[in-house]
ROSE-4610 file (N, C-alpha, C; in Angstrom, 1 decimal, always signed):
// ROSE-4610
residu = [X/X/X/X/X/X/X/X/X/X/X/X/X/X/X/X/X/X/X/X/X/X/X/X/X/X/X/X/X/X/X/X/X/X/X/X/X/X/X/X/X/X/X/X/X/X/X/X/X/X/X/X/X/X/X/X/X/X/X/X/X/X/X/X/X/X/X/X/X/X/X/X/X/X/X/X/X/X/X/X/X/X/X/X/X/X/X/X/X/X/X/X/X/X/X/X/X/X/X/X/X/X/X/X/X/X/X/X/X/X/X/X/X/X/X/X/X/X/X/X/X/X/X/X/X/X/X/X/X/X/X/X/X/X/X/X/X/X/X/X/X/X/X/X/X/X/X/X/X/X/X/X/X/X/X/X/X/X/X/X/X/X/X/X/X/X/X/X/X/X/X/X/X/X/X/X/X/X/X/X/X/X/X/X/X/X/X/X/X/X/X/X/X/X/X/X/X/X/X/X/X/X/X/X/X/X/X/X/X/X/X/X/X/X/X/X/X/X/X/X/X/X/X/X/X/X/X/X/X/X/X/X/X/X/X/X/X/X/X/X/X/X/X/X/X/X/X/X/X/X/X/X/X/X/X/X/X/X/X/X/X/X/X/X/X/X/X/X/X/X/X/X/X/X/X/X/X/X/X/X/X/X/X/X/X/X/X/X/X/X/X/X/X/X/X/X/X/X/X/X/X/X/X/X/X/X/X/X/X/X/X/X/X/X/X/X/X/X/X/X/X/X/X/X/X/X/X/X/X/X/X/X/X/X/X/X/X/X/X/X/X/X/X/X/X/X/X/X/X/X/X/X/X/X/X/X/X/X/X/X/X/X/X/X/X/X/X/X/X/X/X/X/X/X/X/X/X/X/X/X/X/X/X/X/X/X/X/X/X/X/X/X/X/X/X/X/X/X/X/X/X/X/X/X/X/X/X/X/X/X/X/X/X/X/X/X/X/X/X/X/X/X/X/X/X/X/X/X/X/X/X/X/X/X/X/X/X/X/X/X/X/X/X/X/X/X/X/X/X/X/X/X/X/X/X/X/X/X/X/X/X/X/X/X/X/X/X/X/X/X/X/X/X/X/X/X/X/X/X/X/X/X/X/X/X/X/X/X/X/X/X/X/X/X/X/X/X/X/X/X/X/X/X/X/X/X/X/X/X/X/X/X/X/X/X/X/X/X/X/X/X/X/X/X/X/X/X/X/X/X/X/X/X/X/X/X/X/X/X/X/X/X/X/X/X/X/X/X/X/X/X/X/X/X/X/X/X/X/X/X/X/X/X/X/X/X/X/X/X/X/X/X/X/X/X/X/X/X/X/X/X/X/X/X/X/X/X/X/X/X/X/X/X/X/X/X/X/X/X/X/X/X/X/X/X/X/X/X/X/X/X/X/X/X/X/X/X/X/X/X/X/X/X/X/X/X/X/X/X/X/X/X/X/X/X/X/X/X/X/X/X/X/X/X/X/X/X/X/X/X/X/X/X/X/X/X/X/X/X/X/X/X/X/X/X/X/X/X/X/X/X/X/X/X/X/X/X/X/X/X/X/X/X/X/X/X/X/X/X/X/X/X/X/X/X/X/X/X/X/X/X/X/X/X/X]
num = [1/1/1/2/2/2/3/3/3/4/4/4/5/5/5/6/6/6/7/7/7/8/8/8/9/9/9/10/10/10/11/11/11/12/12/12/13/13/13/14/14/14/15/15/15/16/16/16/17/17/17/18/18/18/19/19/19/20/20/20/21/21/21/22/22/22/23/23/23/24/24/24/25/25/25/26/26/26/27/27/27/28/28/28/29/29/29/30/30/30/31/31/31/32/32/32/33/33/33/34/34/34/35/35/35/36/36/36/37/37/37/38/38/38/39/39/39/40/40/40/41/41/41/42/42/42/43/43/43/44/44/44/45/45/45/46/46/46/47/47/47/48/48/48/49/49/49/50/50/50/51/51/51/52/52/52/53/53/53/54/54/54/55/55/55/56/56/56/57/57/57/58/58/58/59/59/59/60/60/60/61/61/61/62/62/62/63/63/63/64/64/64/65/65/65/66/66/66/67/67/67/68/68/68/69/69/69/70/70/70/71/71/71/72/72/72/73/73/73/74/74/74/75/75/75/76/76/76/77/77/77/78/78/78/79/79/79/80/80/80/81/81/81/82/82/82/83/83/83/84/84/84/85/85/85/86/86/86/87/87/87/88/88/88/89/89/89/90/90/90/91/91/91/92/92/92/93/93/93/94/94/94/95/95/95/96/96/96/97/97/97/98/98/98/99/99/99/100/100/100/101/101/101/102/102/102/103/103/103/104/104/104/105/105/105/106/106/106/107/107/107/108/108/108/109/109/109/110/110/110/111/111/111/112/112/112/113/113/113/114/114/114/115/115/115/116/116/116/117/117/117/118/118/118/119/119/119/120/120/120/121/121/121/122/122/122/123/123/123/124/124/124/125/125/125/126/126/126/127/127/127/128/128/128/129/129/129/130/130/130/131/131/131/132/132/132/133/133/133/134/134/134/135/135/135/136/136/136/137/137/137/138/138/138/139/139/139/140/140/140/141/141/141/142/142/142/143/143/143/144/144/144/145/145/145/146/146/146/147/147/147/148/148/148/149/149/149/150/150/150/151/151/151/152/152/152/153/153/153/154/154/154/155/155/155/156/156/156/157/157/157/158/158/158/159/159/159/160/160/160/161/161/161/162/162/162/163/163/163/164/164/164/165/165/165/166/166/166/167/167/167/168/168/168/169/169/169/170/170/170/171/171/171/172/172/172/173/173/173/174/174/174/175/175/175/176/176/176/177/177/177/178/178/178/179/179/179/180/180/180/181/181/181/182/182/182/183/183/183/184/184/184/185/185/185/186/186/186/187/187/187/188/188/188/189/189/189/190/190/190/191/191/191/192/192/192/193/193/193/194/194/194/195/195/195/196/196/196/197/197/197/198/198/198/199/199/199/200/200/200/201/201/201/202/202/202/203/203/203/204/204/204/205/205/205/206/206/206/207/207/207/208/208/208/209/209/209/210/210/210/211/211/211/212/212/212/213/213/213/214/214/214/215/215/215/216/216/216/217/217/217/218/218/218/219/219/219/220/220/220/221/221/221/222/222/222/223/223/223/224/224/224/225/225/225/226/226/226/227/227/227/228/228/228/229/229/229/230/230/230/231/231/231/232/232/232/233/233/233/234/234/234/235/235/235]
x = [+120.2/+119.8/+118.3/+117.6/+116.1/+115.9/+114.9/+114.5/+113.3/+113.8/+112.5/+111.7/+111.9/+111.3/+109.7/+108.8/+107.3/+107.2/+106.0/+106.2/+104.2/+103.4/+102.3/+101.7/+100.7/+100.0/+98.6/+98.5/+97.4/+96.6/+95.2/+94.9/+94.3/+94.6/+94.4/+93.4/+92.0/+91.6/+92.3/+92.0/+92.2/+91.6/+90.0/+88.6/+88.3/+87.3/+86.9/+87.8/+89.0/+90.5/+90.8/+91.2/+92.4/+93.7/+94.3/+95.3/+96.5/+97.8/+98.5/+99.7/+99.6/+101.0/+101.4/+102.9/+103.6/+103.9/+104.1/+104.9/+105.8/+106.8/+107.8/+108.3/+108.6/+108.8/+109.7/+111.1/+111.7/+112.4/+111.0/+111.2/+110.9/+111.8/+111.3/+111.2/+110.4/+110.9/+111.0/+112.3/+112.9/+112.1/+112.1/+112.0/+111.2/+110.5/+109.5/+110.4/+110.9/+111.2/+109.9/+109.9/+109.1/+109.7/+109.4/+110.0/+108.9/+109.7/+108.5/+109.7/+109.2/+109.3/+109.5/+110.2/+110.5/+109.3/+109.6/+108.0/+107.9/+108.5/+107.6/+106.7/+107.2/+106.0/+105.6/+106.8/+106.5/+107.6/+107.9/+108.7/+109.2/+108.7/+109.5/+111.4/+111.1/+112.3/+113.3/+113.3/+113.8/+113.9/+113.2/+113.3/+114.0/+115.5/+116.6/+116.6/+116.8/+117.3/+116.3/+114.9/+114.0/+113.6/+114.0/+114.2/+115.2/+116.3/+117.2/+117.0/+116.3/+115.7/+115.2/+114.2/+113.3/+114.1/+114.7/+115.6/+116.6/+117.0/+117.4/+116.5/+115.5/+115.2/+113.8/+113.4/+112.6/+111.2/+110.1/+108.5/+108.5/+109.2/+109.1/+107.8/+107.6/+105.9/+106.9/+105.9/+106.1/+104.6/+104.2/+103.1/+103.2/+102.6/+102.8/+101.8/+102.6/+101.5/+101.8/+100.7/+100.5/+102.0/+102.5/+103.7/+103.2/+103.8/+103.7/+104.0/+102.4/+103.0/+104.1/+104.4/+105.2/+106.6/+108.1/+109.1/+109.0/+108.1/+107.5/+106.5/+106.2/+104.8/+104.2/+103.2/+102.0/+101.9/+101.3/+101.0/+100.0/+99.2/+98.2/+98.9/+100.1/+100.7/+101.6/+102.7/+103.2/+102.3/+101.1/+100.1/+99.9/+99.3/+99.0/+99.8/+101.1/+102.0/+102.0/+102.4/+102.9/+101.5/+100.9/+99.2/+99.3/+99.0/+99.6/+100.5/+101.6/+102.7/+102.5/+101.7/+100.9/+99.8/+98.9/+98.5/+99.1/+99.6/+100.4/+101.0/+101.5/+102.4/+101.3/+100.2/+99.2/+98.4/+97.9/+97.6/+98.4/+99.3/+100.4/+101.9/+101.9/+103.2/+102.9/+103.5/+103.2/+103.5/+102.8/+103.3/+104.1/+104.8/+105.5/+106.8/+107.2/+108.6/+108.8/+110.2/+111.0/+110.8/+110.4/+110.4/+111.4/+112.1/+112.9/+112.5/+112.9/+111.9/+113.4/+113.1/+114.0/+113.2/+113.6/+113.3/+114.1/+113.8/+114.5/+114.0/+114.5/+114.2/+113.1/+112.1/+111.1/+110.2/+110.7/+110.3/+110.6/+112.1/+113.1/+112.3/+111.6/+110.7/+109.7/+108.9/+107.7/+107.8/+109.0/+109.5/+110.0/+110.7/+110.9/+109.6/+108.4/+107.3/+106.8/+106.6/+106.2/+106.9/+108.0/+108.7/+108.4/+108.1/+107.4/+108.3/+108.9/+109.2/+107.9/+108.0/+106.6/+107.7/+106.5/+107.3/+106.6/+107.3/+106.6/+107.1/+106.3/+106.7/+106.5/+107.0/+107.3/+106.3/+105.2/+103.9/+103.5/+104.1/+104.1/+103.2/+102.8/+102.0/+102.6/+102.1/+102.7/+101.9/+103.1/+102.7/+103.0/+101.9/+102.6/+101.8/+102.0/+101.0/+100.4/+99.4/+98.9/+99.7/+99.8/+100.5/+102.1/+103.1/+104.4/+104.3/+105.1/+106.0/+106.8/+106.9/+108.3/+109.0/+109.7/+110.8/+112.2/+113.0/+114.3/+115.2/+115.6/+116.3/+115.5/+116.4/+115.6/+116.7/+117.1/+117.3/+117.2/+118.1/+117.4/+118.4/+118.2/+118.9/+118.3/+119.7/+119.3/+118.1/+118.2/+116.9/+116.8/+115.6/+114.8/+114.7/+115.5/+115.2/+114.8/+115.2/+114.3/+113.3/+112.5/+111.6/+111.4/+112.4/+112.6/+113.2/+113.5/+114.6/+114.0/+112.5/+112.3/+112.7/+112.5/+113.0/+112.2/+113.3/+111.9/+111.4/+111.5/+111.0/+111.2/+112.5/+113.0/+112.7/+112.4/+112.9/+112.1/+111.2/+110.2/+111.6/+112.3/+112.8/+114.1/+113.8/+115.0/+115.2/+115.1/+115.7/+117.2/+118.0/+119.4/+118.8/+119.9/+119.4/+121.0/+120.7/+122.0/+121.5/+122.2/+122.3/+123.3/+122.5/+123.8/+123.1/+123.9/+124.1/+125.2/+124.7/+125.9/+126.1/+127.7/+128.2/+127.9/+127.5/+126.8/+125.1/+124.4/+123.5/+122.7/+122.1/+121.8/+120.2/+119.6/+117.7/+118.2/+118.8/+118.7/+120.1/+120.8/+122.6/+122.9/+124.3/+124.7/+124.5/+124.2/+124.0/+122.8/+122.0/+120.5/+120.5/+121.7/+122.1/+123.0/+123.8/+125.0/+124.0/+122.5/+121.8/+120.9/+121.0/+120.6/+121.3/+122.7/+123.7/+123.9/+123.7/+124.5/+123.3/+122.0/+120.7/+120.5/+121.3/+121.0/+121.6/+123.0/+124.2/+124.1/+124.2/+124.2/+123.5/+122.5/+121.6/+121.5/+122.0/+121.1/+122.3/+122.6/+123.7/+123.2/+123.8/+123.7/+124.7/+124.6/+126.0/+126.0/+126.1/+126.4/+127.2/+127.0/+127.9/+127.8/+128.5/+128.8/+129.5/+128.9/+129.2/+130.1/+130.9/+131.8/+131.4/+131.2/+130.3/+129.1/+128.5/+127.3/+126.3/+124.7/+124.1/+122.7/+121.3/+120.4/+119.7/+119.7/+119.3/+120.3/+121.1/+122.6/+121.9/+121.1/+120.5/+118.9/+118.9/+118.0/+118.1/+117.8/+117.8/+117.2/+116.4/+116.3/+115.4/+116.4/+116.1/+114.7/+114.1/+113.2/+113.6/+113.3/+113.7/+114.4/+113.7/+114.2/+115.3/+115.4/+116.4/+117.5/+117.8/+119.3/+120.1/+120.5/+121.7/+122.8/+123.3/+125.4/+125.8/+126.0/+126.8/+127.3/+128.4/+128.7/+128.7/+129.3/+128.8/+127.9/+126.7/+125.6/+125.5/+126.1/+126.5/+127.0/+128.1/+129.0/+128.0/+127.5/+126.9/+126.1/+125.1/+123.5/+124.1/+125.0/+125.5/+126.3/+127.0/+127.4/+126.2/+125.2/+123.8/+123.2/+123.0/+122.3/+122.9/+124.4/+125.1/+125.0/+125.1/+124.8/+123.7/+122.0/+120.5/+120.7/+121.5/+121.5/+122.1/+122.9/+123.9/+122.9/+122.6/+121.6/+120.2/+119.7/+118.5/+118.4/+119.7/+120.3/+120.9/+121.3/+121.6/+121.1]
y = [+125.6/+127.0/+127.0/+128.1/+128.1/+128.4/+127.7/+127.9/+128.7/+130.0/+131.2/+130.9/+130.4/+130.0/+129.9/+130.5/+130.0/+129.2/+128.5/+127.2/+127.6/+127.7/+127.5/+127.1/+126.3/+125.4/+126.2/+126.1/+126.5/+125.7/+126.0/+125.1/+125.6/+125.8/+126.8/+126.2/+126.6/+126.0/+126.0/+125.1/+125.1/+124.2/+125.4/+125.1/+124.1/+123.3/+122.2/+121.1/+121.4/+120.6/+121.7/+121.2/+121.6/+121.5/+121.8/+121.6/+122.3/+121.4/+122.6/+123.0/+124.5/+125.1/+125.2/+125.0/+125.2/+126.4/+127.8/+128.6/+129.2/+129.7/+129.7/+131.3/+131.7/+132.6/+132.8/+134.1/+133.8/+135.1/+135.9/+137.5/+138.6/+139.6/+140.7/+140.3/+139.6/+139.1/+140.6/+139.9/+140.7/+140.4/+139.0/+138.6/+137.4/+137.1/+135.3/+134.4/+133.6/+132.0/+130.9/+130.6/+130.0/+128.3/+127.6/+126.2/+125.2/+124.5/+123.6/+122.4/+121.1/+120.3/+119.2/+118.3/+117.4/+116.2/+115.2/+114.0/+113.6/+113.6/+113.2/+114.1/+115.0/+116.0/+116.7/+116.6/+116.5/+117.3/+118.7/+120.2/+119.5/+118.7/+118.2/+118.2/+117.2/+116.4/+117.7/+118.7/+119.6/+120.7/+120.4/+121.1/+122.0/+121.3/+121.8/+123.5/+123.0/+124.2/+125.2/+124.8/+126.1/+127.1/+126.1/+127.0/+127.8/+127.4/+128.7/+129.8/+129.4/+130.4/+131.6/+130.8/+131.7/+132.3/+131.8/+132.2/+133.6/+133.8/+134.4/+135.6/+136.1/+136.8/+136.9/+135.1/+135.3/+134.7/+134.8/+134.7/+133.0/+132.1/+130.6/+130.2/+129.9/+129.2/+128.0/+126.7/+125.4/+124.7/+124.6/+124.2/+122.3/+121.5/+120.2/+119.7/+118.1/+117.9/+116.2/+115.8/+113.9/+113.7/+112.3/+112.3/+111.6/+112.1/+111.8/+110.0/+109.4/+108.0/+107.2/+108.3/+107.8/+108.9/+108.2/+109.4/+110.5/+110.4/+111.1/+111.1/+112.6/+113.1/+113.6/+113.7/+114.0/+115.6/+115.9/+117.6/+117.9/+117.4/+117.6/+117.6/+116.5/+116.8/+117.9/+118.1/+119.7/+121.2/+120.5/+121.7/+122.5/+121.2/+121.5/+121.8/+121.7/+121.8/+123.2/+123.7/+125.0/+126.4/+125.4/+126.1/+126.6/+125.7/+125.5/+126.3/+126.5/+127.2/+128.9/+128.9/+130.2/+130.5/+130.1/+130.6/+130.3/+129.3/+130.4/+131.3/+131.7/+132.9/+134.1/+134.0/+134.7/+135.0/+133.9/+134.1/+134.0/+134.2/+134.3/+134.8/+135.5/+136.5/+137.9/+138.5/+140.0/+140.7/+141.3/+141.6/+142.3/+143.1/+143.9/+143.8/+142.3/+141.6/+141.0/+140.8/+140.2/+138.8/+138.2/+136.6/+135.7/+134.6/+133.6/+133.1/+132.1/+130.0/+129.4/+128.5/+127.5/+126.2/+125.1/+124.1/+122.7/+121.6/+119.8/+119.5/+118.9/+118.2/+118.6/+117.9/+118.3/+119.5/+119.8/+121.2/+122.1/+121.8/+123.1/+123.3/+122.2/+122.0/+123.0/+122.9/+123.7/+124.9/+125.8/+127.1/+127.5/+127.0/+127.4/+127.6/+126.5/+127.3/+128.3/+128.2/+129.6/+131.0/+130.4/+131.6/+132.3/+131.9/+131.8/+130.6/+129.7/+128.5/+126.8/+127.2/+125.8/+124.4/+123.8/+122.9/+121.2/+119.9/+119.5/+118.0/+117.6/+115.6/+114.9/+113.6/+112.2/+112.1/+112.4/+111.7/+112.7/+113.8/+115.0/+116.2/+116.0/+117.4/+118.1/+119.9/+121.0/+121.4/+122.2/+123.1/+124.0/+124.9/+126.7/+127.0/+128.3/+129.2/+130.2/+130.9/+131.9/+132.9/+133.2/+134.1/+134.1/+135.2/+134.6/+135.2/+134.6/+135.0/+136.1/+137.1/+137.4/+137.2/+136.7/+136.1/+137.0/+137.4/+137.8/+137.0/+136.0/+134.9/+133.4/+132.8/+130.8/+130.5/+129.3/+128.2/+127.1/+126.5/+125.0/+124.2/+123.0/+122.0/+120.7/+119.8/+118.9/+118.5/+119.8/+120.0/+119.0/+118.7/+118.1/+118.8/+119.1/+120.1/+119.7/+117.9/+117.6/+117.7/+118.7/+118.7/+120.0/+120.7/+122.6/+122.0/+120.6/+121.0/+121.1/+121.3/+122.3/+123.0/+123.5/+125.1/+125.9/+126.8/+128.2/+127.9/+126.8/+126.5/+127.4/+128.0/+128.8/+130.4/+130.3/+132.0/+133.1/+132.8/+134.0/+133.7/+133.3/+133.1/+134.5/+134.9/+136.2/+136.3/+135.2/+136.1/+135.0/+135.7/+134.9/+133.5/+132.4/+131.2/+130.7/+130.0/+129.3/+127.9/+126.9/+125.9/+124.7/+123.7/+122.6/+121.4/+120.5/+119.6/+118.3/+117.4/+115.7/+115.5/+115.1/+114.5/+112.9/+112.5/+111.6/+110.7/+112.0/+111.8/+110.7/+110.2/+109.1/+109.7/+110.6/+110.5/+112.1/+113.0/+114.4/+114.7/+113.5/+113.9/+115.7/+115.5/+116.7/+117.8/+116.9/+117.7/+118.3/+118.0/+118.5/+120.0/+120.2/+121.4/+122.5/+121.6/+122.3/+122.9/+122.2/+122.3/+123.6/+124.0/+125.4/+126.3/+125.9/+127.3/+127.7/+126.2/+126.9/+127.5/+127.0/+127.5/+129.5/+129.8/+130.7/+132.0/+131.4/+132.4/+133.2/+133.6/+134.2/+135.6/+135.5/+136.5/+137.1/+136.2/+136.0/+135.4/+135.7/+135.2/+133.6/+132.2/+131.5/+130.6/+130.4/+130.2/+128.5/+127.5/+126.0/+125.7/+124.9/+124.6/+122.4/+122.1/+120.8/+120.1/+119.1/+118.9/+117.8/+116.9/+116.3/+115.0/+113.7/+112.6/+112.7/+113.4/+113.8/+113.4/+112.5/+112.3/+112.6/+112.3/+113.3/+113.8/+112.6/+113.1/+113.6/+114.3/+114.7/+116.0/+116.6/+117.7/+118.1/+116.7/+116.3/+116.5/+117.1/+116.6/+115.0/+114.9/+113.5/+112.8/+112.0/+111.7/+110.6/+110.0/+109.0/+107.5/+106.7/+105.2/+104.8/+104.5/+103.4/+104.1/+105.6/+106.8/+106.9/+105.9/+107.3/+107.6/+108.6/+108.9/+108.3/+108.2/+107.6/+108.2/+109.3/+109.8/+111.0/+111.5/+113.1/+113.2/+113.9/+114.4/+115.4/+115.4/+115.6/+117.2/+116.6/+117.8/+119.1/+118.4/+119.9/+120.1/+119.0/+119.8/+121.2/+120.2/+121.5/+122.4/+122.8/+124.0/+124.5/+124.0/+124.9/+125.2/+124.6/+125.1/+126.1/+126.1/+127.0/+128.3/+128.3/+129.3/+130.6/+129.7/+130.2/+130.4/+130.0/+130.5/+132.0/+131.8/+133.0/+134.4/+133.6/+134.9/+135.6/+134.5/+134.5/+135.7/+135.2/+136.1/+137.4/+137.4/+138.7/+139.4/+139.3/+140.0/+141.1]
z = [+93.1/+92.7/+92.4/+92.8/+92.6/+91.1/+90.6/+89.4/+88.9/+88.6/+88.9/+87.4/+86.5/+85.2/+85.6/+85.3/+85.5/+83.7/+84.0/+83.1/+83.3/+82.4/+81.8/+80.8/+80.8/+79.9/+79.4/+78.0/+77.8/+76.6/+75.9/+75.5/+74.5/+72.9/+72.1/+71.2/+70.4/+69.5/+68.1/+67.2/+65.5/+65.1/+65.0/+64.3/+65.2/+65.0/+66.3/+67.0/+66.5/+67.6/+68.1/+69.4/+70.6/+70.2/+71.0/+71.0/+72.1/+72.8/+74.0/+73.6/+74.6/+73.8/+75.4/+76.0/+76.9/+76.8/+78.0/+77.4/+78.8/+78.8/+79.5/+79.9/+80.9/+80.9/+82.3/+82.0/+83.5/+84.0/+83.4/+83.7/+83.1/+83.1/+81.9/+80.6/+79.5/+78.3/+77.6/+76.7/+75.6/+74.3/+74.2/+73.2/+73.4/+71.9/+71.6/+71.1/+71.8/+71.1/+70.6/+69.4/+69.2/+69.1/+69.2/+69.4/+68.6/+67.5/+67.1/+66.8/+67.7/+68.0/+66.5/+66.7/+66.0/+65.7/+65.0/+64.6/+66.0/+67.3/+68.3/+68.9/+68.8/+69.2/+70.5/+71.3/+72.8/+73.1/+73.6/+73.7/+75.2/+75.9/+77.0/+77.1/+75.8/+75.9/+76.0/+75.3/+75.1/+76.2/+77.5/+78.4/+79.5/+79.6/+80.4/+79.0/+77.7/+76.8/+77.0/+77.2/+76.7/+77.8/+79.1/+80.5/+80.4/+80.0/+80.1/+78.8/+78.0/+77.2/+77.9/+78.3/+79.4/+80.4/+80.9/+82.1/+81.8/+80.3/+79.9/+79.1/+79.1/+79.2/+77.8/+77.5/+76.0/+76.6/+76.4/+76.3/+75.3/+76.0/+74.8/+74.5/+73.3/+73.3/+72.7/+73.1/+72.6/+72.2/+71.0/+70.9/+71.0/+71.2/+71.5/+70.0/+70.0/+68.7/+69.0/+68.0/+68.3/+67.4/+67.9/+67.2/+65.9/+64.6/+63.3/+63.6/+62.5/+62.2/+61.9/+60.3/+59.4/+59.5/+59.5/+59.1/+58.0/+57.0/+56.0/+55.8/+56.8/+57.0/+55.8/+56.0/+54.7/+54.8/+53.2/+53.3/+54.2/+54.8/+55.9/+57.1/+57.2/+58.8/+59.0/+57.3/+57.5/+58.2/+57.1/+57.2/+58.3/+59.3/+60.6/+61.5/+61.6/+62.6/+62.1/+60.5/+60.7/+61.0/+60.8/+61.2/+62.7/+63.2/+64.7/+65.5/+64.9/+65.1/+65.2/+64.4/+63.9/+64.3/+64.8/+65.9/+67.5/+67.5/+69.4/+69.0/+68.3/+68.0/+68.0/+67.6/+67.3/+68.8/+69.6/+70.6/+71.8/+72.2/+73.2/+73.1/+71.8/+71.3/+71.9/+72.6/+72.4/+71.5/+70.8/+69.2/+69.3/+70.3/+70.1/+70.5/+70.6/+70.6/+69.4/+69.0/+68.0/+68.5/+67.1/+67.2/+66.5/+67.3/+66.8/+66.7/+65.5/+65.2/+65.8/+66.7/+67.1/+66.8/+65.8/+65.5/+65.3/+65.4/+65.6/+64.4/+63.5/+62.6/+62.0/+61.8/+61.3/+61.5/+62.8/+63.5/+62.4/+61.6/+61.1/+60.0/+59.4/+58.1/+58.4/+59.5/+59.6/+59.9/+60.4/+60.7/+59.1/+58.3/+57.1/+56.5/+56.5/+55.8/+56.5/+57.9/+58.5/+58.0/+57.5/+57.3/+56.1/+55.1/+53.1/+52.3/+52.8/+52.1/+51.5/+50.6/+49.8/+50.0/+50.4/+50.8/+49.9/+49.5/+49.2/+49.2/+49.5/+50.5/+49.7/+50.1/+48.7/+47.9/+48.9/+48.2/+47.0/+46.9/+46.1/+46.7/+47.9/+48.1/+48.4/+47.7/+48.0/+49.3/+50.2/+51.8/+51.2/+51.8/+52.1/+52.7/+53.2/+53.9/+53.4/+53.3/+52.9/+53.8/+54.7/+55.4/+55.4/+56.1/+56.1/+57.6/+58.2/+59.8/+59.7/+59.9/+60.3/+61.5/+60.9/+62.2/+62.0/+63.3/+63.6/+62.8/+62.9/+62.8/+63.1/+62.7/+62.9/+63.2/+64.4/+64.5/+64.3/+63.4/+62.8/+63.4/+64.2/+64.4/+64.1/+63.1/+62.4/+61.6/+60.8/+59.8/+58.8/+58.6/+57.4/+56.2/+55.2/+54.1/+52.6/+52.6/+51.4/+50.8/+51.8/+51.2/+50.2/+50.0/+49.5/+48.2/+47.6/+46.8/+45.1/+45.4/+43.9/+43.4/+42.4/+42.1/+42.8/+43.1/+43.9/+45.3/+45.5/+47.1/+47.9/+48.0/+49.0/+48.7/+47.4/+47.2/+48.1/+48.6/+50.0/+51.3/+51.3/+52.7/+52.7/+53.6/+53.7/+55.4/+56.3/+57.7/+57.7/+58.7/+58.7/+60.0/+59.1/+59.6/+60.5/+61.2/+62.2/+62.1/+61.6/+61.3/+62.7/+62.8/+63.9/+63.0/+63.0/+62.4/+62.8/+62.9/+63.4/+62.1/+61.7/+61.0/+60.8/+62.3/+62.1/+62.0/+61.5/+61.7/+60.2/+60.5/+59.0/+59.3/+59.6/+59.8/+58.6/+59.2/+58.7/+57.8/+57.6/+57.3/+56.8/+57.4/+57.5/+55.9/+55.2/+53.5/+53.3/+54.5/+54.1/+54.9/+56.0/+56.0/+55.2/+54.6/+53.9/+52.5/+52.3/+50.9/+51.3/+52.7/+52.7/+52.7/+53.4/+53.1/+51.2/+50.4/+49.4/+48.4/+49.0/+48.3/+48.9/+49.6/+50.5/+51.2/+50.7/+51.6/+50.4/+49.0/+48.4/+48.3/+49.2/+49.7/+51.0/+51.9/+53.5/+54.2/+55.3/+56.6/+56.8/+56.5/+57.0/+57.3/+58.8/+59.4/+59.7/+58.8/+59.7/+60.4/+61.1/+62.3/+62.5/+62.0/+61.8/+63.3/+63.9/+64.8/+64.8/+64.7/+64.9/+65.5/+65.3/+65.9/+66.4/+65.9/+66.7/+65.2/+66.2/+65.8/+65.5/+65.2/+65.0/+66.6/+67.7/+68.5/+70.0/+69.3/+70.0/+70.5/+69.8/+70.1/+71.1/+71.4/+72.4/+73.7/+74.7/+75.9/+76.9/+76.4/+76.6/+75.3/+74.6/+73.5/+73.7/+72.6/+72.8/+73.0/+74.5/+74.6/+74.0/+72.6/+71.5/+70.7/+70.8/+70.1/+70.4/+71.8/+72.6/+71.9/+72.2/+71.4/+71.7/+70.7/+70.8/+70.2/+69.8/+69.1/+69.6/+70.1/+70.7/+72.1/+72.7/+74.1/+74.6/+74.5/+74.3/+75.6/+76.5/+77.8/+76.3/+76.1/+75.6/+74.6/+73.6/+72.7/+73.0/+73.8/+74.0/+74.7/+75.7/+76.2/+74.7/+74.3/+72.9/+72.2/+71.9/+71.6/+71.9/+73.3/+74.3/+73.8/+74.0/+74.1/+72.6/+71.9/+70.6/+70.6/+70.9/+70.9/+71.6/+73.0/+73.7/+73.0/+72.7/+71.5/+70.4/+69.8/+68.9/+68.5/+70.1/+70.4/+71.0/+71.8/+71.9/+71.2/+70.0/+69.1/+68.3]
């Protein structure tokens, strides 16, 4: 089957760095998917999902970023991703489409502060943004949320969140999602969805070498994925 998806690269400044944002498109767009990528940093792996994004009728931006050193990034590497994030949205959104955050792991971290969540890492730095996003909805799969669990962290966050999560995941375990439904449903639609042997990079399309997944069937997952993003953004 021909693959009508157009697929373009662009190359955006922040202040005297560069930096590329992939962005996707596979027709009339309805709508912005924004996609921010996990500590490797590369929207590839993730590629079969964000084509059918596009294919289905959304304007995807994927900004790319160097993969984080450390599994616990610093308040300057939060910073910058959600910086980042925020301008492709800025330069390659049409403003006059509804935007989703679809995020991996650490990705989910930097869409929650895009969204008005302060965020703040081992080392004790506080993130936030002077600005907030409005976003439709967020997608978070196998989110990183330790880092919200001060008081107040969350209280700016008001769009409805969809939650996937591996039971067996040991990098993001499934409690660092259940610690948003119960910080959150009280106010705001948040729907988890717990996956059954499934582990953190279950949600991968092609996970990293040294990463593969073993955990879940990875086929059924991401099409139960997909299917729910599509639901999601159409909504």
């Amino acid at each position: 089957m021909q693959d009508d998806c157009r697929e373009t690269g662009f190359e955006l400044e922040d202040g005297v760095a560069k930096f590329a944002v992939t962005t996707l498109a596979g027709g009339d767009c309805k709508s912005v998917a924004l996609f921010a990528v996990g500590r490797g940093g590369d929207p590839a792996r993730h590629s079969p999902l964000l084509r059918r994004l596009a294919r289905g009728g959304r304007r995807v931006i994927a900004p790319h970023f160097d993969m984080l050193a450390s599994a616990y990034p610093r308040g300057e590497d939060l910073s910058l991703r959600a910086r980042r994030l925020e301008l492709a949205l800025h330069a390659l959104a049409p403003p006059e489409l509804p935007v989703i955050g679809i995020g991996h792991s650490i990705g989910a971290t930097t869409l929650l502060i895009l969204a008005g969540a302060s965020a703040r890492t081992i080392g004790g730095d506080i993130v936030r943004l002077n600005s907030r996003r409005a976003f439709t909805k967020l997608m978070l799969l196998a989110p990183a949320t330790d880092f919200f669990r001060a008081p107040h962290s969350l209280d700016q966050i008001s769009v409805p969140i969809h939650v996937w999560a591996g039971t067996q995941d040991a990098i993001t375990p499934p409690a660092q999602a259940i610690f948003l439904e119960r910080e959150l449903s009280s106010r705001m639609s948040v729907d988890v969805r717990l996956v059954e042997g499934a582990d953190h990079f279950a949600f991968m399309d092609h996970p990293p070498p040294k990463a593969a997944s073993t955990g879940g069937d990875r086929a059924r997952i991401l099409e139960a994925v997909s299917g729910d993003l599509e639901n999601l953004s159409a909504a």
